[in-house]
C-alpha positions as CSV (number, residue, x, y, z in Angstrom):
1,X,-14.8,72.2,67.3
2,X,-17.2,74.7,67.6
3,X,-20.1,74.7,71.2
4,X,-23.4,76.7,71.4
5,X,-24.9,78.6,73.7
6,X,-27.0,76.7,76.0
7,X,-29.2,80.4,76.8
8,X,-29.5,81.7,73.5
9,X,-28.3,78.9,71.2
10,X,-25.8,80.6,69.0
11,X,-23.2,78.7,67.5
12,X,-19.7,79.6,69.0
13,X,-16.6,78.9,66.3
14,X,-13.7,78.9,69.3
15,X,-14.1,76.5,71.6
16,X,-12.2,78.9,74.4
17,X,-15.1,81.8,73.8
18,X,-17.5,79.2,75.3
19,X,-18.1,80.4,79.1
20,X,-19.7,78.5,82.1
21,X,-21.8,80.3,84.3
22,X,-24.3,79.1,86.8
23,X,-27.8,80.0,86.8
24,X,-30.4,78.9,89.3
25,X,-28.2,76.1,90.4
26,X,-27.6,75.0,87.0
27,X,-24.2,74.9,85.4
28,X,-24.5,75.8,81.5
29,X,-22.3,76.8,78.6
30,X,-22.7,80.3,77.7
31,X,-21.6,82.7,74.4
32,X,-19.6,86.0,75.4
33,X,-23.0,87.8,75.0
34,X,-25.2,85.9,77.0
35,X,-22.3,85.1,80.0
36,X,-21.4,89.2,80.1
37,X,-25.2,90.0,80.1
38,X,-26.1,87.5,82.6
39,X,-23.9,88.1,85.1
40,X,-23.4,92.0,84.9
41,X,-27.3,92.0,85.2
42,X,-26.7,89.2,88.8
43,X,-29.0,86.8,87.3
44,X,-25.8,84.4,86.8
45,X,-22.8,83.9,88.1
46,X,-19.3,82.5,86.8
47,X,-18.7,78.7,87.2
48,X,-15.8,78.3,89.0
49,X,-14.4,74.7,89.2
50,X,-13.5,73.1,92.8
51,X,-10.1,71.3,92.4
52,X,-10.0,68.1,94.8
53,X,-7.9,68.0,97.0
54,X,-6.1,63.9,96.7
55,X,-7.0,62.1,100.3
56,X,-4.0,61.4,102.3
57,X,-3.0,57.7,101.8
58,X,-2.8,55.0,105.1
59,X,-1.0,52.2,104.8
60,X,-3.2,49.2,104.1
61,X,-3.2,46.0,106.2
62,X,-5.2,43.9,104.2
63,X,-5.0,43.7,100.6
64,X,-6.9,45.6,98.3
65,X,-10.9,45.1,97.2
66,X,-11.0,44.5,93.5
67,X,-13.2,47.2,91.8
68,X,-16.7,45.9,91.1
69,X,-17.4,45.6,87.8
70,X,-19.8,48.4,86.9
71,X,-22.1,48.2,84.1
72,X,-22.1,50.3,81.6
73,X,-24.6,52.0,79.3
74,X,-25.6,54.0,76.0
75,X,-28.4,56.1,75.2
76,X,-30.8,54.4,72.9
77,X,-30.9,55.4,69.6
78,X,-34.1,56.8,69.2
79,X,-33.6,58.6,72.5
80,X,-35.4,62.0,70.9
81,X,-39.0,60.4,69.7
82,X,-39.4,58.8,73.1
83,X,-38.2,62.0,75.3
84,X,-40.9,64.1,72.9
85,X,-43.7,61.4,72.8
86,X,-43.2,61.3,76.8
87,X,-43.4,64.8,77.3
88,X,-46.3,65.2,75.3
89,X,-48.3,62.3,76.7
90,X,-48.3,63.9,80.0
91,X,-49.2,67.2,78.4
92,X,-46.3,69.6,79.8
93,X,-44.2,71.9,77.4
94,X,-40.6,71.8,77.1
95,X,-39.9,74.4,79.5
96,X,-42.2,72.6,82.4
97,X,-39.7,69.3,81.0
98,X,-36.6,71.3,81.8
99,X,-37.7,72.7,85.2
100,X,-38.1,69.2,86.4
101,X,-34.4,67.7,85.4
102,X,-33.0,71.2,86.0
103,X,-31.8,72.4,82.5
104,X,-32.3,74.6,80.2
105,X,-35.1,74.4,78.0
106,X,-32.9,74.7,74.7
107,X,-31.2,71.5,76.0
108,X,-34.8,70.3,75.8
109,X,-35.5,71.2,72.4
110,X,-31.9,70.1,70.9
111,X,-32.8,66.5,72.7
112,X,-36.0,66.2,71.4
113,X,-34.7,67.8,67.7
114,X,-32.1,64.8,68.1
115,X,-29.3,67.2,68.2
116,X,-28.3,66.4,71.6
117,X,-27.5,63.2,72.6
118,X,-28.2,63.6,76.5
119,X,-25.0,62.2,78.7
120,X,-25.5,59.0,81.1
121,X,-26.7,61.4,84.2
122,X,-29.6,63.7,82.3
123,X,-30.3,60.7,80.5
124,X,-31.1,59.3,83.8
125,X,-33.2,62.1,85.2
126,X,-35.2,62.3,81.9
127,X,-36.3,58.6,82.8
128,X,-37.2,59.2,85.8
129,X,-39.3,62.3,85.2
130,X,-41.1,60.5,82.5
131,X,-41.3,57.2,83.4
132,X,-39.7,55.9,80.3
133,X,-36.4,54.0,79.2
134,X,-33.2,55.6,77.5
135,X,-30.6,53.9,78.7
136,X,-29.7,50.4,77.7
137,X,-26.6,47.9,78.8
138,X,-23.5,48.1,76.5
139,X,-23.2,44.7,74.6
140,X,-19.7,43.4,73.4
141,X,-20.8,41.9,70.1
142,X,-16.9,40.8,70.0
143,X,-17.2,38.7,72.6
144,X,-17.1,35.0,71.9
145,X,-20.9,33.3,72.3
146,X,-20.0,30.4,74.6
147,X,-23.0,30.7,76.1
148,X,-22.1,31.8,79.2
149,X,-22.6,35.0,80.8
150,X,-19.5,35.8,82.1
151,X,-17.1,38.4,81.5
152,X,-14.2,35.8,80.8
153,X,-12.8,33.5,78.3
154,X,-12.8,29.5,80.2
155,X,-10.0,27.2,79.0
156,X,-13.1,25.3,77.6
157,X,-13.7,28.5,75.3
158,X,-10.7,28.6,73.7
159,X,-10.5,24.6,72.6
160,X,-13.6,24.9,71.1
161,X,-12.6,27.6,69.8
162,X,-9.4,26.5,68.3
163,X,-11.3,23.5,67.1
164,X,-13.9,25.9,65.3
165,X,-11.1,27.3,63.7
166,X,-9.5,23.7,62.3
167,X,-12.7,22.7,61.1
168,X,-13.5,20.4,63.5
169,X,-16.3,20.1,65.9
């Protein structure tokens, strides 16, 4: 699967050419020409990853807090008119956009193109800079419509289910 160069925005074929550098603070994915330019010039630096090191586990007295349920979300579909349209209402260019988030101005352009479908966390940044709304709430549509809001199936659910599925009512 091929990447592309987040400085210059060639197309990469091997997936394992793709490098990581990090310029001003920013983390981006670079082709062999742009990553050896940049950082034999100093104006980049390699990305080195920072392995975690696993806490030590304690033995727990009291039992364990269940997780809470997080909500989840997806870009909305038409995520690249309403990034451009923002953008342009309050008159800044796309490289004055990518200064504020803190990316590259071709990850700018390839949202805006609809290219780039920008992840959860960008996604985020991009509505706060520009005061719009990208992300929505994940909907089950396979979830039974009961009515009720919960994330659960009641005993009630599943007889009138089962009686939906007789014929009866």
């Amino acid at each position: 699967m091929p990447c592309y160069c987040e400085i210059c925005g060639r197309e990469v074929e091997d997936n394992r050419d793709c490098r990581k550098i990090v310029v001003e603070g920013s983390v981006l994915i670079a082709c062999p020409q742009c990553y050896n330019k940049l950082v034999t010039q100093g104006r980049a630096r390699p990305y080195i990853e920072e392995k975690k090191k696993p806490l030590p586990s304690k033995p727990s007295t009291s039992p364990p807090k269940p997780k809470p349920i997080r909500e989840e979300y997806e870009v909305v579909e038409d995520y690249a008119k309403r990034v451009r349209e923002a953008r342009e209402r309050l008159g800044w260019t796309q490289q004055v956009l990518a200064q504020k988030v803190k990316e590259s101005e071709n990850i700018i352009k390839r949202i805006e193109a609809g290219r780039l479908k920008p992840g959860i966390d960008l996604a985020r940044r991009l509505e706060k800079v520009l005061g719009i709304k990208l992300l929505e709430p994940i909907v089950d549509e396979s979830a039974p419509a009961s009515g009720r809001s919960d994330d659960f199936i009641t005993i009630g659910d599943l007889v009138r289910l089962n009686k939906e599925d007789k014929g009866g009512s």
